[in-house]
LUMFI-313304 format. One record per residue (C-alpha): residue number from 1; residue in three letters; x, y, z. Coordinates in steps of 0.02 Angstrom, whole numbers, plus 32768, in hexadecimal, padded with zeros to 4 digits. Layout:
BEGIN
+-----+------+------+------+------+
! seq ! type !    X !    Y !    Z !
+-----+------+------+------+------+
! NUM !  ala !    X !    Y !    Z !
...
+-----+------+------+------+------+
***
This chain:
BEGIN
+-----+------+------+------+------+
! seq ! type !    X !    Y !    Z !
+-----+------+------+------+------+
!   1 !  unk ! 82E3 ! 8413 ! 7F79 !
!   2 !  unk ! 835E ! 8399 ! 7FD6 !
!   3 !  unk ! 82CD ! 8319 ! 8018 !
!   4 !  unk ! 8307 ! 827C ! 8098 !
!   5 !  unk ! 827D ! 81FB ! 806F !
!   6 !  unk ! 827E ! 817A ! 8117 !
!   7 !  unk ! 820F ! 80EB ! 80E3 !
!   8 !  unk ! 8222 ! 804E ! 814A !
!   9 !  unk ! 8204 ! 7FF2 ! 8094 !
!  10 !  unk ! 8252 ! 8005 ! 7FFE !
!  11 !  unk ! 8297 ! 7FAA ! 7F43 !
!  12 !  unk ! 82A1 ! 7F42 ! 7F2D !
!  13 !  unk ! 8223 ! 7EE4 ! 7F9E !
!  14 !  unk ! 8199 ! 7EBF ! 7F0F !
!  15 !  unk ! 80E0 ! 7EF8 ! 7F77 !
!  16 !  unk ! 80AF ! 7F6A ! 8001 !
!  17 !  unk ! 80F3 ! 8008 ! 800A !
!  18 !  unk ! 819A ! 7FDF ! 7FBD !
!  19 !  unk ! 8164 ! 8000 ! 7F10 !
!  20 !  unk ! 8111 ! 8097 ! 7F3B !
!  21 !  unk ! 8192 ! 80EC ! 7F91 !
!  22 !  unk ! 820F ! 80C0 ! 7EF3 !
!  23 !  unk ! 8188 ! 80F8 ! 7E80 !
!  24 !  unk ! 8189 ! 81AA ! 7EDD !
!  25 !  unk ! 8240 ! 81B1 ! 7F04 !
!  26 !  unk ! 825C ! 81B1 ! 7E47 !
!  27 !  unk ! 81E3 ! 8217 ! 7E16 !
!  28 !  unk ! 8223 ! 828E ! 7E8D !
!  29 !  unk ! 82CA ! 8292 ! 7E55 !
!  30 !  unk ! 8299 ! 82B4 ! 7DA1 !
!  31 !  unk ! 825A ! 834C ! 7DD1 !
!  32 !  unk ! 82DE ! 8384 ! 7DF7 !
!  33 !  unk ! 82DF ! 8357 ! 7EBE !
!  34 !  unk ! 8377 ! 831D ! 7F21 !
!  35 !  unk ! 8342 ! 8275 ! 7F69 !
!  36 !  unk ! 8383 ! 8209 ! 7FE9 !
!  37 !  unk ! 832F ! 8176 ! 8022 !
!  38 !  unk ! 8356 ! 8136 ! 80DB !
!  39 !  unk ! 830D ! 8077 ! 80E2 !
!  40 !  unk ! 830B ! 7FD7 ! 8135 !
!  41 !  unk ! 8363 ! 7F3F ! 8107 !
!  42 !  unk ! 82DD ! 7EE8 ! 8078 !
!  43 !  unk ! 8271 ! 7E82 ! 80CC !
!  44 !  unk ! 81C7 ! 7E83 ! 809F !
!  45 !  unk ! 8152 ! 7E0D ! 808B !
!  46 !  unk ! 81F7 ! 7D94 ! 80B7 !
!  47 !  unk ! 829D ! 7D9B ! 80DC !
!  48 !  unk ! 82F1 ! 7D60 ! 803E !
!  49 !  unk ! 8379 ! 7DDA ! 8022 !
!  50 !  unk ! 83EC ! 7D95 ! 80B5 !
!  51 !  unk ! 8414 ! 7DF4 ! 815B !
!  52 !  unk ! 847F ! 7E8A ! 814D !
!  53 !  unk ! 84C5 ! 7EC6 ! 8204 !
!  54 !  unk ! 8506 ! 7F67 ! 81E3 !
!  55 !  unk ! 84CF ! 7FFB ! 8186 !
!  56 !  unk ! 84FA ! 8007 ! 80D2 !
!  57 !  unk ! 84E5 ! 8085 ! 8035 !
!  58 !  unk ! 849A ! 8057 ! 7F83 !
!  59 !  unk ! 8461 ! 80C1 ! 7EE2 !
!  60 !  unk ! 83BB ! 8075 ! 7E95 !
!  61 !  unk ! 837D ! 80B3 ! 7DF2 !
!  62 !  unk ! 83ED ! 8156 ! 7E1A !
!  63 !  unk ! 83A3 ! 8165 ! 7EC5 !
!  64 !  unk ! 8414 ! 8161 ! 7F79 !
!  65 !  unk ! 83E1 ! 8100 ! 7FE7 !
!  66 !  unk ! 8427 ! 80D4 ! 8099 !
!  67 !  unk ! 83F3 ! 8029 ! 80D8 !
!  68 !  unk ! 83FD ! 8006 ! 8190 !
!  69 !  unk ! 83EE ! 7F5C ! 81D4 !
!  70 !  unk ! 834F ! 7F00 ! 8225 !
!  71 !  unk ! 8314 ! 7E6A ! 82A1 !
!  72 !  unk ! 82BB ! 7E35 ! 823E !
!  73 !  unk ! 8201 ! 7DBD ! 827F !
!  74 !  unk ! 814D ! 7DD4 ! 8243 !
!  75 !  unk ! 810F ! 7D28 ! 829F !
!  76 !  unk ! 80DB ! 7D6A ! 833E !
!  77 !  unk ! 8089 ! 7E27 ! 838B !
!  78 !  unk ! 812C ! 7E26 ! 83E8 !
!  79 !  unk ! 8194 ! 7E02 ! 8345 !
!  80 !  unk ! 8145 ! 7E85 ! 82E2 !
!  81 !  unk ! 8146 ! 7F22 ! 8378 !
!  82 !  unk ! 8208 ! 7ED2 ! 8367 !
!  83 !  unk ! 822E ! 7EDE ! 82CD !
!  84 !  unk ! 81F1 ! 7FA5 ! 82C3 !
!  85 !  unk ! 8257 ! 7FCD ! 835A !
!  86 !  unk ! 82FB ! 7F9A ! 8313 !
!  87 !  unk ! 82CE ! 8002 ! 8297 !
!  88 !  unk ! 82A1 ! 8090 ! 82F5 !
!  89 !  unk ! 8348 ! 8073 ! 835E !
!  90 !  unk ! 83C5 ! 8068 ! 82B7 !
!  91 !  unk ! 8353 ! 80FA ! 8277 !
!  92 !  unk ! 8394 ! 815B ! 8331 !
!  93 !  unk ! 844A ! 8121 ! 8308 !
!  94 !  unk ! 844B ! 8156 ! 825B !
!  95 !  unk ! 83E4 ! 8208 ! 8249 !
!  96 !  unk ! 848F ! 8276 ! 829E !
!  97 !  unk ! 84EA ! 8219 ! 8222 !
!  98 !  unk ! 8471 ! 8269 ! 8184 !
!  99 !  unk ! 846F ! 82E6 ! 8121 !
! 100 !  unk ! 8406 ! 8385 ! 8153 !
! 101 !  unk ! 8380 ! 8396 ! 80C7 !
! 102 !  unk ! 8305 ! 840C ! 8099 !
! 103 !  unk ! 827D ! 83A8 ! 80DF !
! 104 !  unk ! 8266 ! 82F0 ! 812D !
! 105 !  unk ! 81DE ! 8290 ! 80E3 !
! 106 !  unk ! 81BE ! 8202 ! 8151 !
! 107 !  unk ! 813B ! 815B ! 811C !
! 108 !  unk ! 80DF ! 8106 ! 819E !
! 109 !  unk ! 80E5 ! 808F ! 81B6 !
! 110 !  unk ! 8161 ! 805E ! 8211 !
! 111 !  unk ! 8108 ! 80B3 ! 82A8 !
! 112 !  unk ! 818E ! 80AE ! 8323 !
! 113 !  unk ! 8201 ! 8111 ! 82A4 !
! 114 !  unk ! 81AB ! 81A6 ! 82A1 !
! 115 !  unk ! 820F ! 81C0 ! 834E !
! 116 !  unk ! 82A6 ! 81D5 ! 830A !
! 117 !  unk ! 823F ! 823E ! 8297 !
! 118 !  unk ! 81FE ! 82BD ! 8304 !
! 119 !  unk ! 82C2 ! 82D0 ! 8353 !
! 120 !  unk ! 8310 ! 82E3 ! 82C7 !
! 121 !  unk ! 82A2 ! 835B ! 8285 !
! 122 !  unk ! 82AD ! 83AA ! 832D !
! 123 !  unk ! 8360 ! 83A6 ! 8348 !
! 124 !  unk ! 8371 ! 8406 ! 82A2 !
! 125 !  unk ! 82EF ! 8477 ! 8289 !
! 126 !  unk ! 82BE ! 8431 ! 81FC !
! 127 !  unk ! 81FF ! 8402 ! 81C3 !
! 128 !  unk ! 81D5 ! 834F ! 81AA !
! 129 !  unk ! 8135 ! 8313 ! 8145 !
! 130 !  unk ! 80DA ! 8269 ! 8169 !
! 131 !  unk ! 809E ! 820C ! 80EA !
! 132 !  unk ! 801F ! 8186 ! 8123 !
! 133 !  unk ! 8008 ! 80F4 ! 80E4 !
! 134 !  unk ! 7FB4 ! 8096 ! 815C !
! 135 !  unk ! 7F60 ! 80DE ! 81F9 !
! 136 !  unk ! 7F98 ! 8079 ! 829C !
! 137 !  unk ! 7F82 ! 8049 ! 8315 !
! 138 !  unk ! 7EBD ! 805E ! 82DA !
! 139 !  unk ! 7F12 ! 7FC7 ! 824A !
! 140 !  unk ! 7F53 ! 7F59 ! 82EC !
! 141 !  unk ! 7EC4 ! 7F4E ! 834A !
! 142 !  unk ! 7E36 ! 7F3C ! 82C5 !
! 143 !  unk ! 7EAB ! 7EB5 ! 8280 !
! 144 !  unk ! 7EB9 ! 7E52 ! 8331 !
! 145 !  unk ! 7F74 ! 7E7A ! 8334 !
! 146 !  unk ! 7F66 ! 7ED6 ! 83D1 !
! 147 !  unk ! 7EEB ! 7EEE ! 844B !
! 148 !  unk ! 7EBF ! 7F8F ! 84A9 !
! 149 !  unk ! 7F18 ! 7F8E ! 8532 !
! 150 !  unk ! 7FC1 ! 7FE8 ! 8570 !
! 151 !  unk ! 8028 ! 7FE9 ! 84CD !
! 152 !  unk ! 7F8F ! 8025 ! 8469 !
! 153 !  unk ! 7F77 ! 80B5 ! 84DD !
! 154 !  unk ! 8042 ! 80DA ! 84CC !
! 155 !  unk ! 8020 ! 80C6 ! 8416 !
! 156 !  unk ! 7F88 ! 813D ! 83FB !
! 157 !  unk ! 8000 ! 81B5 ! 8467 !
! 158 !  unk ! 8069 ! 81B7 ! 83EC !
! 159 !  unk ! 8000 ! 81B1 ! 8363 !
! 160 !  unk ! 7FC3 ! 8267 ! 83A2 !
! 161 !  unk ! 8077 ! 82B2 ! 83C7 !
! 162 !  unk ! 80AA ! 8272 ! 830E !
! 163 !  unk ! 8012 ! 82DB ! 82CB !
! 164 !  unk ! 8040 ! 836B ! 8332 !
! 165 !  unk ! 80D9 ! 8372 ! 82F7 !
! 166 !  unk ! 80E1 ! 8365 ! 8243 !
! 167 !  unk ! 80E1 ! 83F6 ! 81D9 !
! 168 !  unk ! 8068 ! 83A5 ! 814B !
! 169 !  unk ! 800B ! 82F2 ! 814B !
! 170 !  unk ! 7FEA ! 829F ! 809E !
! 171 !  unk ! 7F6E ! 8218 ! 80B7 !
! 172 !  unk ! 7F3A ! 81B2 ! 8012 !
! 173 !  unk ! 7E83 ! 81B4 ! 8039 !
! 174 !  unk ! 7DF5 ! 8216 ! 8065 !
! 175 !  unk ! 7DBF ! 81A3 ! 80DF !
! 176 !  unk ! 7E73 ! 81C4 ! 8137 !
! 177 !  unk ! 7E4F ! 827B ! 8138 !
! 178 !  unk ! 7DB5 ! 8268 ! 818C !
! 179 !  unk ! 7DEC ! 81ED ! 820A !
! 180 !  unk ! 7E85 ! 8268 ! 8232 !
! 181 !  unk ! 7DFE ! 8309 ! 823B !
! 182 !  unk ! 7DAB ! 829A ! 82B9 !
! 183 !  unk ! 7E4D ! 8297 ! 8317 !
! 184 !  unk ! 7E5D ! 8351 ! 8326 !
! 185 !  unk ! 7EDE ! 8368 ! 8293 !
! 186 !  unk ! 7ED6 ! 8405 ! 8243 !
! 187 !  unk ! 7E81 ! 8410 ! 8199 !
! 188 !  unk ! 7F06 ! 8478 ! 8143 !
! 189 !  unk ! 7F87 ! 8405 ! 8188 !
! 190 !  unk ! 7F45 ! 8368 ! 810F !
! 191 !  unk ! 7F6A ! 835F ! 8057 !
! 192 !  unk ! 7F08 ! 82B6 ! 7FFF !
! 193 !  unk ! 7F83 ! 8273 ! 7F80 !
! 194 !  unk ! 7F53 ! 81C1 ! 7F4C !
! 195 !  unk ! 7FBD ! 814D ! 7F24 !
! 196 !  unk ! 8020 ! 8130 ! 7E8A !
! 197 !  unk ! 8010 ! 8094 ! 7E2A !
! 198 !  unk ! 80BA ! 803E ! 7E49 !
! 199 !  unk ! 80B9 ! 7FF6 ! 7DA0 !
! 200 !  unk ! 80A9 ! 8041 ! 7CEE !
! 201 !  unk ! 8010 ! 8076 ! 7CAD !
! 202 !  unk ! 7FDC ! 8044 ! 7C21 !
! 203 !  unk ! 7FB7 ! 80C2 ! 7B8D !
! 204 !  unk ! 7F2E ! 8056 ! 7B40 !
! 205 !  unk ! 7EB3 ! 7FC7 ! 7B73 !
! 206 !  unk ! 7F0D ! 7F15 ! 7B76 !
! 207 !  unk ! 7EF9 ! 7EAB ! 7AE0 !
! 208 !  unk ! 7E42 ! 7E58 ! 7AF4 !
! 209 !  unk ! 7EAD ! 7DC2 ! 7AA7 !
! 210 !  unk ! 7F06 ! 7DB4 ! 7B2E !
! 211 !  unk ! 7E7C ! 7DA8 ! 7BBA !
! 212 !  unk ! 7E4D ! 7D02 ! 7C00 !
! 213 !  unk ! 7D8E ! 7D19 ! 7C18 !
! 214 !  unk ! 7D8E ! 7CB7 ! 7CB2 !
! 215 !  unk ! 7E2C ! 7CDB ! 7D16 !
! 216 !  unk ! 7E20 ! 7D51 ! 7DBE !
! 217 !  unk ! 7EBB ! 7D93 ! 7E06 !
! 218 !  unk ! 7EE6 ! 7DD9 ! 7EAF !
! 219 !  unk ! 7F87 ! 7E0E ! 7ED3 !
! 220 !  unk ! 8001 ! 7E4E ! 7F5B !
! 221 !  unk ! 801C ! 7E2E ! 8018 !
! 222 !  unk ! 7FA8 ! 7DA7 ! 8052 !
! 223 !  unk ! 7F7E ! 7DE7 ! 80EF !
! 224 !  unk ! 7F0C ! 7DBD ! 8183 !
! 225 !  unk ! 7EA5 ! 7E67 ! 8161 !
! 226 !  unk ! 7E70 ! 7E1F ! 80A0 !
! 227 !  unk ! 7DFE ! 7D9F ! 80DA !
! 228 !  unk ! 7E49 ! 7D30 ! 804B !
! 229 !  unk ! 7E20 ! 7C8D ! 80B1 !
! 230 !  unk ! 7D5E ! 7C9F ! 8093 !
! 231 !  unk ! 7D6E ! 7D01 ! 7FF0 !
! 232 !  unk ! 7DCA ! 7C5F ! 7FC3 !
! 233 !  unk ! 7D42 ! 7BDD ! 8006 !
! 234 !  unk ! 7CC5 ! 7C4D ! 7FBA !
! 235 !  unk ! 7D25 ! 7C4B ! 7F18 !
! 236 !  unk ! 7D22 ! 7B81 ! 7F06 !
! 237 !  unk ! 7C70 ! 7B84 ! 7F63 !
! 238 !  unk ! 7C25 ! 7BD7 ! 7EC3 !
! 239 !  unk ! 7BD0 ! 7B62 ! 7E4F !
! 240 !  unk ! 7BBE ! 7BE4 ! 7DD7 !
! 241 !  unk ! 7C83 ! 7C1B ! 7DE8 !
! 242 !  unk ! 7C94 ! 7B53 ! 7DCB !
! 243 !  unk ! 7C20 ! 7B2F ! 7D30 !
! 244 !  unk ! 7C94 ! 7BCF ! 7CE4 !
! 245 !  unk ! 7D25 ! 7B84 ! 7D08 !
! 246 !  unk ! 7D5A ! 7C1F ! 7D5F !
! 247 !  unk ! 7E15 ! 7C2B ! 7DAA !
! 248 !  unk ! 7E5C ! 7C86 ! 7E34 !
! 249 !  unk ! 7F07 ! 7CC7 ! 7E39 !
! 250 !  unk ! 7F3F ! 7D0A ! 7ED5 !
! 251 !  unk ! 7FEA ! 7D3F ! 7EA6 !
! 252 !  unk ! 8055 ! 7D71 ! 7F37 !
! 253 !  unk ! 8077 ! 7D31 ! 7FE7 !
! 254 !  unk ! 806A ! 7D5F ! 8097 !
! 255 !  unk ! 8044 ! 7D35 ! 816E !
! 256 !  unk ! 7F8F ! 7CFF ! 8120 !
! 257 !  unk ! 7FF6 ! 7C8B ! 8095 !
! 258 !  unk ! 7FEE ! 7BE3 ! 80EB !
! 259 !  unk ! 7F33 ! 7C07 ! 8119 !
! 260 !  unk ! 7F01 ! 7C1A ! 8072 !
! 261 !  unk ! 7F68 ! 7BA6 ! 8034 !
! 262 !  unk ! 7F0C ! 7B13 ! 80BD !
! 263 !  unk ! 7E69 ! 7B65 ! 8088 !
! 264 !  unk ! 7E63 ! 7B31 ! 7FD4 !
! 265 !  unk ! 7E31 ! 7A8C ! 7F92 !
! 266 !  unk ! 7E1D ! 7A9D ! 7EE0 !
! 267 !  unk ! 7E95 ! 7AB6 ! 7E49 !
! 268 !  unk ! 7E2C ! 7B54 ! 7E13 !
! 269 !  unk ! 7E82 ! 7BC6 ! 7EA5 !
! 270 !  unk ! 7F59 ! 7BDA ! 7EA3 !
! 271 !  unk ! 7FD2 ! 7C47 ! 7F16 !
! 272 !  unk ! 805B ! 7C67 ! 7EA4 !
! 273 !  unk ! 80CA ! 7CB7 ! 7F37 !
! 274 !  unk ! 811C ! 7D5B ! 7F1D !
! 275 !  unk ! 8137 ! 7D57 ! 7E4F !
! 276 !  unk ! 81CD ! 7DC4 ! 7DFF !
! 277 !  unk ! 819A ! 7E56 ! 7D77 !
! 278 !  unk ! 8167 ! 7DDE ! 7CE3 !
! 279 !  unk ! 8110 ! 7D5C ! 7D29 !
! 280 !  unk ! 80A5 ! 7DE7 ! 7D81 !
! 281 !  unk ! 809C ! 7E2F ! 7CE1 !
! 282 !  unk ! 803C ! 7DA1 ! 7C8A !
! 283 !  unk ! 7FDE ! 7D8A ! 7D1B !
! 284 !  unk ! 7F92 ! 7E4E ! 7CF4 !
! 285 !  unk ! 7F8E ! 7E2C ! 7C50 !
! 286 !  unk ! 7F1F ! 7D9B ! 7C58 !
! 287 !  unk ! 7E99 ! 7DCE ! 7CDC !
! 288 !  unk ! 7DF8 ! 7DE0 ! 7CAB !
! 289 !  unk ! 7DD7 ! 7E2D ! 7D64 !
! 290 !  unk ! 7E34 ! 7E54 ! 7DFF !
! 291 !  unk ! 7DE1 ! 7E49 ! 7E97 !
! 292 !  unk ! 7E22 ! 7EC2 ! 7F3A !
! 293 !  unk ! 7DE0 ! 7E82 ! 7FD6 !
! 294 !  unk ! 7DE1 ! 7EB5 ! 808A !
! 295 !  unk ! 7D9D ! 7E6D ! 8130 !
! 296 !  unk ! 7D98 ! 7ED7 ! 81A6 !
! 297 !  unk ! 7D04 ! 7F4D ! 81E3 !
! 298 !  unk ! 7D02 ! 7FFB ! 8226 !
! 299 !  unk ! 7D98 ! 8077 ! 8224 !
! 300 !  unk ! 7DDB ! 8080 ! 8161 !
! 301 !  unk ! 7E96 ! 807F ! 8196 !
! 302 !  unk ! 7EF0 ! 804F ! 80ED !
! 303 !  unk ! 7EDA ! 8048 ! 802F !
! 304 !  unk ! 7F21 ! 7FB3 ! 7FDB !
! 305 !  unk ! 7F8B ! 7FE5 ! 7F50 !
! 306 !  unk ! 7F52 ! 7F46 ! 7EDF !
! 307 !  unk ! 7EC0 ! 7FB4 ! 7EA8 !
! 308 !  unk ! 7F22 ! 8041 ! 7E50 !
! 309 !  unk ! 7F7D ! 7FB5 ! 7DF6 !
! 310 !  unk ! 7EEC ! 7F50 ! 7DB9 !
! 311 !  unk ! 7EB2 ! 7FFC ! 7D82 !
! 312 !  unk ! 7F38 ! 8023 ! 7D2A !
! 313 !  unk ! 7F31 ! 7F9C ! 7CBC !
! 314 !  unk ! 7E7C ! 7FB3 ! 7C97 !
! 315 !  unk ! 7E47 ! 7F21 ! 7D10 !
! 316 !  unk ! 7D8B ! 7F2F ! 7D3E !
! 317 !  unk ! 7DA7 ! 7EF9 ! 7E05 !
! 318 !  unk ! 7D25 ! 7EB4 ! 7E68 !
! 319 !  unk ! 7D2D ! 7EEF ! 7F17 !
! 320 !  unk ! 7D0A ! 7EA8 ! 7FAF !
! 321 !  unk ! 7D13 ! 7F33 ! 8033 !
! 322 !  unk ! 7CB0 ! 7FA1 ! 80AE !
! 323 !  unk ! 7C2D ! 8013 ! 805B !
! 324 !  unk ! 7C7E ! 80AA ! 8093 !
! 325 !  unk ! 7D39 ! 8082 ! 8082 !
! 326 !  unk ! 7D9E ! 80DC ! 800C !
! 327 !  unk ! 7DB7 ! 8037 ! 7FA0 !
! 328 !  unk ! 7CE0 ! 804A ! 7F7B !
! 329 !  unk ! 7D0D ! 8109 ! 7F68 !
! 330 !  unk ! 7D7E ! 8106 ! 7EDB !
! 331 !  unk ! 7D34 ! 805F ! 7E7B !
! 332 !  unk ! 7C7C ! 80B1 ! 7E8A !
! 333 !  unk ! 7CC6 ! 816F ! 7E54 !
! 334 !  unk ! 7D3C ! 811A ! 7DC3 !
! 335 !  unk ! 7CA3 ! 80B1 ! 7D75 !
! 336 !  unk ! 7D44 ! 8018 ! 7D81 !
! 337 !  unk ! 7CE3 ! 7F90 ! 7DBA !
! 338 !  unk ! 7C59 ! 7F52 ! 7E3E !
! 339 !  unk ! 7C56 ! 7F6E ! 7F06 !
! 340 !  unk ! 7C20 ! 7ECD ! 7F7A !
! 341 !  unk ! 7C0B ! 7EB8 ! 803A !
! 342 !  unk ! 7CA1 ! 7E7D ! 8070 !
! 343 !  unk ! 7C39 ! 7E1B ! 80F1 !
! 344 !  unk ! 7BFB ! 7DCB ! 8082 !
! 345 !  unk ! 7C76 ! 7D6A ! 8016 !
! 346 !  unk ! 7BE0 ! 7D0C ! 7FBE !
! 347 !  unk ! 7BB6 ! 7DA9 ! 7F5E !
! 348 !  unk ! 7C70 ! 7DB3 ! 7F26 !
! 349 !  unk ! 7C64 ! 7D14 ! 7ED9 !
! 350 !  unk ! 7BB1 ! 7D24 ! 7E82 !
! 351 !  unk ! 7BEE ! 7DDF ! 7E3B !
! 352 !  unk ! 7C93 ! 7D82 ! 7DF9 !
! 353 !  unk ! 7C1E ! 7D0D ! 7DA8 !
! 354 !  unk ! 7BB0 ! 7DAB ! 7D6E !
! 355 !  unk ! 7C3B ! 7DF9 ! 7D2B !
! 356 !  unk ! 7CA4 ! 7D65 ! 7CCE !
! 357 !  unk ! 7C09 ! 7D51 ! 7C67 !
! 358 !  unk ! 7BF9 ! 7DF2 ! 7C30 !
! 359 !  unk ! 7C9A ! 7E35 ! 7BD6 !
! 360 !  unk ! 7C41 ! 7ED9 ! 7B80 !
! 361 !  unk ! 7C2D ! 7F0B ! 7C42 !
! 362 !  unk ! 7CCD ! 7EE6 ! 7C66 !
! 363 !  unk ! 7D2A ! 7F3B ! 7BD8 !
! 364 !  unk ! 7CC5 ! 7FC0 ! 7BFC !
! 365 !  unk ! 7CF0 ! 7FD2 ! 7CB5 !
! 366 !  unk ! 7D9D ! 7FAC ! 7C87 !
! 367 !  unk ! 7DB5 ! 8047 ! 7C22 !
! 368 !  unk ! 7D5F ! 80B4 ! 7C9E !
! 369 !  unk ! 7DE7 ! 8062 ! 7D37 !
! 370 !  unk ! 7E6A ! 8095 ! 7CA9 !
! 371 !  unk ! 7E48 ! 8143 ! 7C84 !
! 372 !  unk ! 7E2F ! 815D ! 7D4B !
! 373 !  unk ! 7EDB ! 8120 ! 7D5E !
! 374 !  unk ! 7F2F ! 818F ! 7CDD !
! 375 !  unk ! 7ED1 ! 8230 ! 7D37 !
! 376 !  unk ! 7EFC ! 8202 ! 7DDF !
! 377 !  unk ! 7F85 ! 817A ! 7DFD !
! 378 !  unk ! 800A ! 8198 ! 7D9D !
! 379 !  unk ! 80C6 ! 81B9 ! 7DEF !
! 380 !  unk ! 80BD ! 8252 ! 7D90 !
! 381 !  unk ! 8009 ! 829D ! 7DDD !
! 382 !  unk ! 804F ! 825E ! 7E8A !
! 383 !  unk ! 80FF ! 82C4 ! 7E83 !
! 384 !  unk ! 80BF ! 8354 ! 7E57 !
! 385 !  unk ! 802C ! 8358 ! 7ED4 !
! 386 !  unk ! 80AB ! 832B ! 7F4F !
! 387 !  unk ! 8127 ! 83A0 ! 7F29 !
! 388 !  unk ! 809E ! 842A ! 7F39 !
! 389 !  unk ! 808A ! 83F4 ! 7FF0 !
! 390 !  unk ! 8140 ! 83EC ! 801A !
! 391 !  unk ! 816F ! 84A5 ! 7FC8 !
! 392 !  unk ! 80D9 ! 84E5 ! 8030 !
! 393 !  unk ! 8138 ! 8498 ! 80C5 !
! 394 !  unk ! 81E7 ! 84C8 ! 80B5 !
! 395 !  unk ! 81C1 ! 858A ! 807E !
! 396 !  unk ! 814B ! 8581 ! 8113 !
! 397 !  unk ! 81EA ! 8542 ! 817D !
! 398 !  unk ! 8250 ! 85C4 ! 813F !
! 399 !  unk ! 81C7 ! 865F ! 8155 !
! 400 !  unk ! 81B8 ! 868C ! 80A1 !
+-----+------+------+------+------+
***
């Protein structure tokens, strides 16, 4: 198939959905696929990479990809709704320019890009797929990003019209599925196709050598949604975490960054900031657990992609997340590690403790998070699930 990926992130922006999309762009094309990537400027979670005003072309690990330019802000509501309508406006300039493919497979977010979307699709009679990653604007206004009001209506609008529209939906959860069946969407219209671990999987358990017994990683964006401020108090609140000796890396950055950052007041906690491949790398290597956390209640609208990483390198994680959110699903089903009330960030810190003093436990919940990981998250298992969904849609397209 000749398949136009459109993912507002891409490589080589290090978290989010950057990774991911690589991950499956590549796996794509060594099936045998014809891939072209249509992205933003890298941006994500900062602008590092310089401005770039015009479009431009690039081939990344044997991969085209079109980058289009970006104003770029993340401080404000206003900055952000910004940011994602330049994109949706270069993404309107650019899509007569393309390429007509087999099939469009479009990543949301960005939100406002699945306009251009639905008219290119349109405009050539061609079927599009979404694949969501995060489901907004149910994410904006459980966050506090937006409140219901005018632009929420507009955006729930076109939340509906995008779902109408699309010839196939992958969501990465079953939680998604079930929020989009509440919505009215079709059942045969969803595929589930978690996400693939955006870094290697291991083959074997790490070397026990290798472990510090006491160090706790986090990684990724630090966002507002993580709840990393109190996770962090509760952390250095611990007396038990303290008499251990227990450290907390939180390796990555983000809009929650400088709160953290003001919230800690002991050596024992450390933002690293966004870390290259082998820094990260030791960081993985050295965790005794990883702990996913989210702080939010209610709707389950995204699934951080930390957690298929930890378990991919055998970390037992600790989570700290909603009883019936897909992160609880899939560390329950997988036997990787322990579930906690996320509002309760005391019971995160007194199962870390738990859990650093018992290392038979937590080798043997590490294996389990492994072998869960090589069933279900690797590039591999994603493609070809994917690929399933997508030959379904173009024969369908083309009556056979």
């Amino acid at each position: 198939m000749r398949i136009q990926l459109w993912s507002y992130n891409y490589d080589p922006e290090p978290s989010g959905i950057a990774p991911l999309s690589a991950v499956w762009a590549r796996a794509m094309k060594a099936r045998g696929h014809d891939v072209e990537v249509v992205a933003a400027h890298p941006h994500y979670p900062e602008p590092r990479w310089g401005r770039r005003m015009t479009p431009y072309r690039e081939i990344r690990d044997g991969v085209r990809v079109l980058r289009l330019p970006l104003w770029v802000g993340r401080g404000s509501a206003l900055e952000r709704m910004r940011q994602e309508a330049s994109f949706a406006t270069a993404m309107s300039l650019a899509a007569p320019t393309l390429r007509t493919p087999d099939v469009v497979v479009a990543v949301s977010p960005s939100f406002p890009a699945l306009v251009p979307a639905m008219a290119n699709a349109r405009a050539r009679r061609i079927p599009w797929v979404l694949w969501l990653q995060d489901i907004l604007p149910d994410g904006a206004t459980m966050t506090g990003i937006l409140d219901e009001g005018r632009i929420v209506r507009l955006a729930r609008r076109l939340e509906r019209r995008a779902y109408r529209s699309a010839s196939r939906i992958v969501v990465i959860s079953e939680s998604f599925k079930d929020n989009l069946r509440r919505k009215g969407v079709a059942e045969g219209k969803l595929v589930r196709s978690y996400n693939p671990a955006s870094r290697p999987i291991l083959e074997r358990m790490r070397d026990p050598c290798a472990v510090e017994p006491t160090a706790v990683l986090t990684m990724g964006n630090i966002g507002h949604s993580q709840n990393l401020v109190n996770v962090v108090r509760s952390f250095e609140d611990s007396p038990a975490l303290s008499d251990l000796g227990a450290r907390f890396v939180l390796a990555g950055d983000g809009e929650a960054g400088a709160d953290v950052r003001a919230a800690i007041r002991t050596d024992r906690v450390h933002v690293t900031g966004v870390l290259t491949i082998e820094p990260l790398e030791r960081e993985l290597r050295h965790a005794a657990v990883a702990v996913v956390s989210q702080g939010y209640e209610g709707i389950d609208f995204n699934v951080p992609s930390k957690l298929m990483n930890f378990m991919a390198y055998g970390i037992p994680t600790v989570a700290s997340v909603g009883s019936d959110s897909e992160v609880a699903r899939i560390v329950t089903a997988s036997g990787g590690g322990w579930v906690t009330d996320s509002a309760d960030t005391g019971h995160l810190a007194s199962k870390l403790a738990e859990v650093l003093k018992d290392r038979a436990a937590r080798e043997e919940r590490g294996r389990a998070a492994l072998a869960f990981a090589q069933r279900h998250f690797s590039p591999e298992h994603a493609a070809q699930r994917f690929e399933g969904a997508l030959l379904e849609t173009v024969e369908g397209a083309h009556g056979r």
